[in-house]
N, C-alpha and C positions, 0 to 999 in steps of 0.2 A: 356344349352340344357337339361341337366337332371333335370332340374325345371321344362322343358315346359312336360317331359313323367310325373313325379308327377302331374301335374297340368290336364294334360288329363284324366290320370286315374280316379283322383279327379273327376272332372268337369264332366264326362260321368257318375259317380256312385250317384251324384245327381243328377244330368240329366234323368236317367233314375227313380230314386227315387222321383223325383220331387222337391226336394227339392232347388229352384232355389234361395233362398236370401244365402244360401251355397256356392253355384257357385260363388256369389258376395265376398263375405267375402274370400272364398277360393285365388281368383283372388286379390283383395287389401292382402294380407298373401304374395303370391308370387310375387307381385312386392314389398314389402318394402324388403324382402329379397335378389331380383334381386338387389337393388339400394344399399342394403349396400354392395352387392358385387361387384358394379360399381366403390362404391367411393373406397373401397379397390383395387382394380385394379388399378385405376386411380393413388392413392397414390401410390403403389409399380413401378408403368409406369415413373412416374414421380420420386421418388427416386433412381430407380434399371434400369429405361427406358436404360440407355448410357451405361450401363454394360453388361446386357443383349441383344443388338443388336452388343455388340463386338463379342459375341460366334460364332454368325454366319456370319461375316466379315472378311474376308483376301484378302491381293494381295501384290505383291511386289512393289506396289505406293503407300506409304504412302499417297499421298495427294488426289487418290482415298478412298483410304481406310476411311478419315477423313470426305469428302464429303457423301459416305454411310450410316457413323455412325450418322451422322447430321440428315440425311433424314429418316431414322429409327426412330430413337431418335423423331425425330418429326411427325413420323406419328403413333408412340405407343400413344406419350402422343395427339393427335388430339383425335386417337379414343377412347383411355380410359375418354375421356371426355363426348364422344355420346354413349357410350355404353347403357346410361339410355333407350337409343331410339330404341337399338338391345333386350334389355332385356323385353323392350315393348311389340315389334313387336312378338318376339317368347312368349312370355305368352299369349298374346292375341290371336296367331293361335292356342297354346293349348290347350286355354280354346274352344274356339270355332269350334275346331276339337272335343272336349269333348261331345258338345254340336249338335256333326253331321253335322256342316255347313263347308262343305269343298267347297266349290263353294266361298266361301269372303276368305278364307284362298287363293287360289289356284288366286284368282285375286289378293290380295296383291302380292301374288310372282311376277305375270307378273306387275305390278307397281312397283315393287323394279327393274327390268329388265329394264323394259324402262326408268327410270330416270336412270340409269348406261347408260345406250346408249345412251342416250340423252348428258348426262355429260360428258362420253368419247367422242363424237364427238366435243361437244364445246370448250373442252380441248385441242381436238389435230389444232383443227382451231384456237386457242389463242395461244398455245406455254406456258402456263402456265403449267409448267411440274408439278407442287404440287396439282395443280385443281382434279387430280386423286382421292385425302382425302376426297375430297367432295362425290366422286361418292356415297360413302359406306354410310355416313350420311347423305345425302343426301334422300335417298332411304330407309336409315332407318324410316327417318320421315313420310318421303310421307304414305309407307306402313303402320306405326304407327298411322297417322290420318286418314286412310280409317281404319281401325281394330278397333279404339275410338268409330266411329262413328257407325260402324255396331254392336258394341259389344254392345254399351250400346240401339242400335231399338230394338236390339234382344233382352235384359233381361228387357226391358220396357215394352217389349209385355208377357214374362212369367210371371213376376213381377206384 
C-alpha cells in the first residue's frame, strides 16, 4: 500500500508536468519492486507460514487446533503466490488515480466485488470449503486485466 501513495504522488507530478514516458518508467520501477516483495513474502509464507499461524491458533482440541493450522498454513502460502496480482492491481489504481482517472479505478473495485460474490455463492452451492482462496485471487486478476488494459489505452493516447 505505501508503494501505491509513492507511486501516486509520482505519477500525478508528471502528470501534471507532462511528462508521461515518466509515468511509464515510474510504474515498470514499482512493480519490479512490488514483485521482489512478493517473492519474499512468499518465501517467508512458506518457510515461517506453520509457525506463524500458530500465534494466532488455540483451543483445548488439539485435533481442531491441527485442522486450523493446516488451513492457514495453506491459505498464507496460496496467497503469497498471487500476491504478484494484488501488487498489480494496487500500482495500477495508483498510477492511474495519479493520472485523475478515478472512474477505471472505482470500476475495478466493483469487479473485484462481483467476482467475490460470484465465488462466494458458487462456493457455498459446491460445499468446497477451500473455494473461498480463490475468491481473493480470483478478483485480483479479474481487476488486474481491466487495470492492464485501461492503463496501457490511457498512456497510448498520451504517448
Amino acid at each position: 500500500l505505501s508503494y501505491g501513495y509513492a507511486v501516486t504522488t509520482y505519477t500525478s507530478q508528471n502528470y501534471g508536468a507532462k511528462q508521461y514516458a515518466r509515468i511509464k518508467d515510474g510504474l515498470h520501477a514499482a512493480l519490479i519492486l512490488g514483485f521482489v516483495t512478493c517473492i519474499a513474502i512468499a518465501i517467508f509464507m512458506f518457510a515461517f507460514g506453520r509457525q506463524l499461524s500458530s500465534l494466532f491458533i488455540s483451543s483445548d482440541v488439539p485435533a481442531l487446533v491441527e485442522e486450523a493450522k493446516y488451513i492457514a498454513y495453506l491459505y498464507l502460502r496460496v496467497l503469497s503466490v498471487f500476491l504478484p496480482f494484488l501488487y498489480l492491481m494496487d500500482t495500477l489504481v495508483s498510477v492511474l488515480q495519479g493520472m485523475g482517472d478515478t472512474i477505471s479505478t472505482f470500476i475495478s473495485g466493483v469487479l473485484e466485488l462481483i467476482v467475490r460474490i460470484i465465488i462466494s455463492i458458487l462456493v457455498s452451492r459446491t460445499g468446497f470449503k477451500l473455494g473461498t482462496f480463490g475468491g481473493e485471487f480470483v478478483a485480483w486478476m479479474t481487476a488486474s486485466a481491466y487495470l492492464v488494459i485501461h492503463y496501457r489505452k490511457k498512456i497510448k493516447e498520451l504517448l
